[in-house]
C-alpha positions in Angstrom: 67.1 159.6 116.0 64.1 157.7 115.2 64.1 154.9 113.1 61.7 154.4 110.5 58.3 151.6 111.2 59.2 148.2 110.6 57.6 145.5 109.7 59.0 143.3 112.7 57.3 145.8 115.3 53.8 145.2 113.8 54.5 141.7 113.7 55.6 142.1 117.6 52.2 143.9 118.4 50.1 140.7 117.4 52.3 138.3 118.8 52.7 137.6 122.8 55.4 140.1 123.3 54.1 143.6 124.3 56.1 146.5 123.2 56.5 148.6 125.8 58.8 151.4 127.9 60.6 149.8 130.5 59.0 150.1 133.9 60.1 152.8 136.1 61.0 155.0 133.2 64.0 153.4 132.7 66.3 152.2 129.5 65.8 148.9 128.7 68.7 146.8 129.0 71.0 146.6 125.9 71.7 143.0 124.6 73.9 142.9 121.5 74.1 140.3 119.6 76.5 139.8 116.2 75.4 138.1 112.9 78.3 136.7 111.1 78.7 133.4 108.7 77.1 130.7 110.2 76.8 131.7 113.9 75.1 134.4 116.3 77.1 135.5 119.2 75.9 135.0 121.8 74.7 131.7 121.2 71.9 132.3 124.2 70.7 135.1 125.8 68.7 134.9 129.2 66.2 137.1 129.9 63.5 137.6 132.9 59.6 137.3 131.8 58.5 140.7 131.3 61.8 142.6 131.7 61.9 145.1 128.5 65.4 144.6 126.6 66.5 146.3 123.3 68.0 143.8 120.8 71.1 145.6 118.8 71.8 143.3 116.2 74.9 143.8 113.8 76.2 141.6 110.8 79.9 141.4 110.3 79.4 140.2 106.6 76.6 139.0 104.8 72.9 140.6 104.8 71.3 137.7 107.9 67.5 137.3 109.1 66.7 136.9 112.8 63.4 135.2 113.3 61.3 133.7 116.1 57.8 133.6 115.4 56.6 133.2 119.4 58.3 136.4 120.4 57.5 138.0 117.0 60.5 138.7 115.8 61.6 139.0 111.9 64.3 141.0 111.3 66.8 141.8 109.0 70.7 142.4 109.8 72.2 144.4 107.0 75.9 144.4 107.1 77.2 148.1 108.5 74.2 149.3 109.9 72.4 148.2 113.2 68.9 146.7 113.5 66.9 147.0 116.8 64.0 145.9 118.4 62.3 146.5 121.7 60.4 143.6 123.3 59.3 142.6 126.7 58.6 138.7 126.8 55.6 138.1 128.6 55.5 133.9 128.7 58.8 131.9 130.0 60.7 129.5 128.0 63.3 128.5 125.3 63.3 130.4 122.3 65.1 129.0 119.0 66.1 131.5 117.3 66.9 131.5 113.3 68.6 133.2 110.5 65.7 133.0 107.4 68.1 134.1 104.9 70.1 132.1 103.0 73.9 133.0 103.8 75.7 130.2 102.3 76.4 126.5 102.6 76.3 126.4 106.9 72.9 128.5 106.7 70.6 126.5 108.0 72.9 125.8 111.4 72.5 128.9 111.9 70.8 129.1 115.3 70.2 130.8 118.7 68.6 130.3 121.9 66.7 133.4 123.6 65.6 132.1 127.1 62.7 134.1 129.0 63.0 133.2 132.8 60.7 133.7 135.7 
């Protein structure tokens, strides 16, 4: 069922990650990644420079942000519903990876690391 525009994919168009099908007409790999007080999991994910993935974020309490303004993401992860994005990096690195909404007193350790290898 498609899922209405948001604001993170226009965001993703401008920035240096293409959104894209995956090559070879295939799925994109799946990486899930939970949201809960004050920690993502997991706390890195590697990925290969230009591989297309699908992010499938959850929250397992509070209403969390997911931002990284070099891949272009800001997103929202509203407890009991799922929030994904498509991306295919296109430069290698490290990739910190925040929540940008306040979620209580351990907020801002709130942190990730997405890693785009060769």
């Amino acid at each position: 069922m498609p899922r209405p525009f948001q604001r993170a994919h226009v965001v993703a168009l401008a920035a240096v990650v293409a959104l894209s099908s995956p090559a070879r007409g295939g799925e994109p790999r799946v990486v899930e990644i939970t949201a809960k007080r004050f920690e993502f999991s997991p706390a890195v994910v590697t990925v290969k420079k230009g591989e297309t993935v699908m992010l499938r974020l959850r929250s397992l309490d509070v209403t969390h942000g997911f931002f990284q303004k070099d891949l272009g993401i800001d997103l929202e992860i509203e407890p009991g519903k799922v929030t994904e994005m498509t991306l295919t990096p296109r430069v290698q690195g490290r990739y910190l990876t925040i929540c940008d909404h306040f979620c209580g007193s351990g907020h801002g350790n709130m942190k990730m690391t997405i890693v785009v290898e060769e």
